[in-house]
N, C-alpha and C positions, 0 to 999 in steps of 0.2 A: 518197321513202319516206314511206312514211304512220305517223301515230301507229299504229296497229293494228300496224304491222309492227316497231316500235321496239317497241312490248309483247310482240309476240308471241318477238322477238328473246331479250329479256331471259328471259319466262317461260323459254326455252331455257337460255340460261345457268345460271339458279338452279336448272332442275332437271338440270346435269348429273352424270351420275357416272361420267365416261371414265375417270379415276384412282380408282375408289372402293378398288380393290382392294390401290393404294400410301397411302393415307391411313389414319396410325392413328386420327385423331379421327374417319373419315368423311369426306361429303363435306359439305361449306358454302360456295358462292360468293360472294365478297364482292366486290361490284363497283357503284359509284353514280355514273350517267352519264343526261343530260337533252342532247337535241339542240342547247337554247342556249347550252350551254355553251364556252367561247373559251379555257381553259384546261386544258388534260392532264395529271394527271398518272399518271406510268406509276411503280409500284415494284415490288419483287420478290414476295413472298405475305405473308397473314397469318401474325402467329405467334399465340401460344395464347389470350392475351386479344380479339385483333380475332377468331380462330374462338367465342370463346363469346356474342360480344357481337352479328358481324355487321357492326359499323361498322367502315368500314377507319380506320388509322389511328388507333384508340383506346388507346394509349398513351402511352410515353415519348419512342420514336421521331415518334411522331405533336406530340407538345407541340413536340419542336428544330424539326420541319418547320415547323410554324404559326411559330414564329418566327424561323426564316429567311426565309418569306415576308411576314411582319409584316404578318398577318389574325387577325381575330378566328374564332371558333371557329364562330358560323353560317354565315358567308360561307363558310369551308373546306366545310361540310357540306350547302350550297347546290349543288347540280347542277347547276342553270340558269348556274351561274357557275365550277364546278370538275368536272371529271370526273375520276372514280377509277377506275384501270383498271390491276390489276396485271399483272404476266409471269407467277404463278400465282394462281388465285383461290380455292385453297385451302390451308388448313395444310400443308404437307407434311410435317412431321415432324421429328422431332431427329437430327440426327449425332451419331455417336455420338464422334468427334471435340471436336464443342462447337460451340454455336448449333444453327441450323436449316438444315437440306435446304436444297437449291438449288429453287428451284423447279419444279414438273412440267412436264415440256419440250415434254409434247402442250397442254397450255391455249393458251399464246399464237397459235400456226399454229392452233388449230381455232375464237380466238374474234376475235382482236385484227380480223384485218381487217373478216368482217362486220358488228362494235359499231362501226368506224373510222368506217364509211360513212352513219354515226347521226351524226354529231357533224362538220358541215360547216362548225359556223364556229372552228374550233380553231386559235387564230392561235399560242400558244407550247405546246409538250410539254414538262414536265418530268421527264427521263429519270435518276429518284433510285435510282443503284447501276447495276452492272458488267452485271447479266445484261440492261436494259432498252437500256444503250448499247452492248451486243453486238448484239441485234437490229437496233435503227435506226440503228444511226453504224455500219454494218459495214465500208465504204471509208473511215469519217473520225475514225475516232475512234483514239486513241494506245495507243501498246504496254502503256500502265497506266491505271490507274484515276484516279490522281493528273493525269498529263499528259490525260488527255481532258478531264477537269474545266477544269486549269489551262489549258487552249485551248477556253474556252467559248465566245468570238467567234465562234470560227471556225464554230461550229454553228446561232450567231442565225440568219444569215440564211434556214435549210432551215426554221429554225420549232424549233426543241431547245434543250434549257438541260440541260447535262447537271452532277449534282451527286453526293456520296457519299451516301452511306444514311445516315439521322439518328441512328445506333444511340450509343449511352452511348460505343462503341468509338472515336464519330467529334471527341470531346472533346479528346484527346490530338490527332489528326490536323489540327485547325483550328489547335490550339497552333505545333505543326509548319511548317504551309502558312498564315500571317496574310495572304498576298493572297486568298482565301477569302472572308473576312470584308472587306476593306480593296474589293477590286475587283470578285467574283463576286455579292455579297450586295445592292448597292446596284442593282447591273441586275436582278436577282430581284427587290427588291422594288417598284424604279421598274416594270420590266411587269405585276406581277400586280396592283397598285393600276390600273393603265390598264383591264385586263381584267375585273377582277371590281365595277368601276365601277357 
């Protein structure tokens, strides 16, 4: 694949607007992905600050991530070393329940594989929350969110690192689960030191 076509790629992605009409903000794709890059990570959509800003991950959620990978803040925003690539790559919207929409279920099938095929040296994916290891752990991942995590092993070897979602929610739940922090955390950060090298 040629740069011209990774560009032209993209151009596509930022201008689309297949979900314009389920978006109350509109549409805004936020998605930052360089062919060098050896690490993935997959999460579920922006919420309201990464739609106004653009940058994925520019939050609170985004601050626990960086320090569960234990990188500093350009490295994360380095493409050539991290690709960002969510299950939606736009706002979706508030439930009215509380929090955010799940994300829009047409994005991923209409972007994920042709972006996949941009990013050929991608040795580990980080699949942060339930809708990203629904997708790619479809045969291997566990009856819960909790157990897929806590069988992380099992997914090293396909290339996945499956983790909860960084959200303030996930505070209480580390409390809960301390092999998390005790077992999961040390293998996140010993490979993404290896990778973003």
């Amino acid at each position: 694949m040629s740069s011209h076509d990774f560009e032209a790629c993209l151009a596509e992605v930022r201008a689309c607007r297949t979900c314009e009409a389920h978006l109350p903000l509109g549409p805004r794709p936020v998605v930052r992905i360089a062919p060098q890059a050896r690490l993935l990570i997959i999460g579920q959509a922006p919420g309201t600050k990464v739609h106004e800003s653009g940058i994925p991950w520019n939050d609170a959620s985004g601050d626990r991530l960086r320090d569960w990978l234990a990188i500093e803040h350009d490295i994360f925003y380095d493409p050539s070393k991290i690709a960002i690539m969510p299950m939606g790559f736009c706002y979706p919207g508030r439930d009215p329940k509380g929090g955010d929409l799940p994300p829009r279920p047409e994005c991923a099938p209409q972007w994920h594989e042709r972006l996949l095929r941009f990013l050929p040296g991608i040795e580990l994916t980080l699949l942060v929350g339930s809708y990203a290891q629904k997708k790619y752990l479809p045969e291997t991942r566990a009856r819960t969110m909790t157990d897929t995590v806590r069988e992380f092993r099992r997914h090293l070897e396909a290339g996945f690192l499956p983790t909860p979602h960084p959200s303030w929610r996930t505070t209480a739940w580390q409390r809960k689960n301390p092999w998390f922090d005790e077992e999961l955390l040390p293998v996140l950060r010993e490979r993404t030191a290896a990778l973003v090298a």
